[in-house]
N, C-alpha and C positions, 0 to 999 in steps of 0.2 A: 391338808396339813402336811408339812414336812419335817422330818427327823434330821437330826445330824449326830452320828456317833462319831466322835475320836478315841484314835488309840495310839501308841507309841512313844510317850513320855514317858522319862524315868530320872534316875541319879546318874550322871555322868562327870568324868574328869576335867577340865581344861583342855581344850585342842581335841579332845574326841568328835564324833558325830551322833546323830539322832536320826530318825526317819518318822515323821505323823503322819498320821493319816485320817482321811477324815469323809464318811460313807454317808449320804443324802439319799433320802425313800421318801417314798408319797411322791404326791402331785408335785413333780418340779414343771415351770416353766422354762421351754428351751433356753430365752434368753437370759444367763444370767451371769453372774459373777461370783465364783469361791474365793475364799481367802484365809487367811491366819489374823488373827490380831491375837496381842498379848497384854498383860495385864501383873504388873510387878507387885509386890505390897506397897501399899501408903502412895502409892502411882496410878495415874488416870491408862484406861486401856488404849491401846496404841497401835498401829498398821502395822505388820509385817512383811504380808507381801498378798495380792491378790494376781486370779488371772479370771478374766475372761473364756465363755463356751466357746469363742473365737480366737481363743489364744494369745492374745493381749497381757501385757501382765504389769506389776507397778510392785516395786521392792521398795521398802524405810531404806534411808540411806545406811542406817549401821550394820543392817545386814547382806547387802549389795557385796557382790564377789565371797560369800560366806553361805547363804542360803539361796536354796535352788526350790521354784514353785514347778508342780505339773498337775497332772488333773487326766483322768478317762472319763472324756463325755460318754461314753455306753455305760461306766460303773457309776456314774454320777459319785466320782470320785476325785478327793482332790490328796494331793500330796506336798507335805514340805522337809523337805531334806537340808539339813542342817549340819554343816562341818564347821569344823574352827571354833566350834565353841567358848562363850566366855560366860564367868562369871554373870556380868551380866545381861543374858541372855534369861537370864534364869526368873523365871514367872507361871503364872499359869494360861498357856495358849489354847485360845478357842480362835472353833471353825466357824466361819459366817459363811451362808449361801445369801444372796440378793438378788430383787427382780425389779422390776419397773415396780411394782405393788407391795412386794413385801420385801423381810427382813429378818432370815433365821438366822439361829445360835446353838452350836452344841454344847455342854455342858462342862468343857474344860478340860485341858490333859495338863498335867505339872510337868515342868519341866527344870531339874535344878542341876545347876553347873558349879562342881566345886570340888577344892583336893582336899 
């Protein structure tokens, strides 16, 4: 079984930044894929940005030149760094880990953008 904690949401202004972050335990399979997706009210959840254990990565286009993905394969750790913030941006962002077989979920960090 695998865990995923995130942490690093909060309330922030227009144009500010954020940093999530987001910590995998238990049995991971080397190969596999972290990511972000997010999830607005009364909106279906959506890509933010993923990378690969090989470094590969794939950004939504709204957040392309805006959000930066990385990740420490020894901390089975992923990271999304977020500048330029907008309004909407503003959702509750969950971590996925994926493998050829499975398909985890952390629990969700808020993220709300507003003056």
């Amino acid at each position: 079984q695998v865990q995923l904690v995130e942490s690093g949401g909060g309330l922030v202004q227009p144009g500010e930044s954020l940093r999530l972050s987001c910590a995998a335990s238990g049995s991971i399979f080397r190969l596999n894929v972290m990511g972000w997706y997010r999830q607005a009210p009364g909106k279906q959840r959506e890509l933010v940005a993923t990378m690969a254990n090989g470094g590969s990565t794939n950004y939504a286009d709204s957040v392309k030149g805006r959000f930066t993905i990385s990740r420490d394969n020894a901390k089975n750790t992923v990271y999304l760094q977020m500048n330029s913030l907008k309004p909407g941006d503003t959702a509750v962002y969950y971590c996925n880990l994926r493998t050829i077989t499975s398909d985890y979920w952390g629990q969700g960090t808020q993220v709300t953008v507003s003056s």
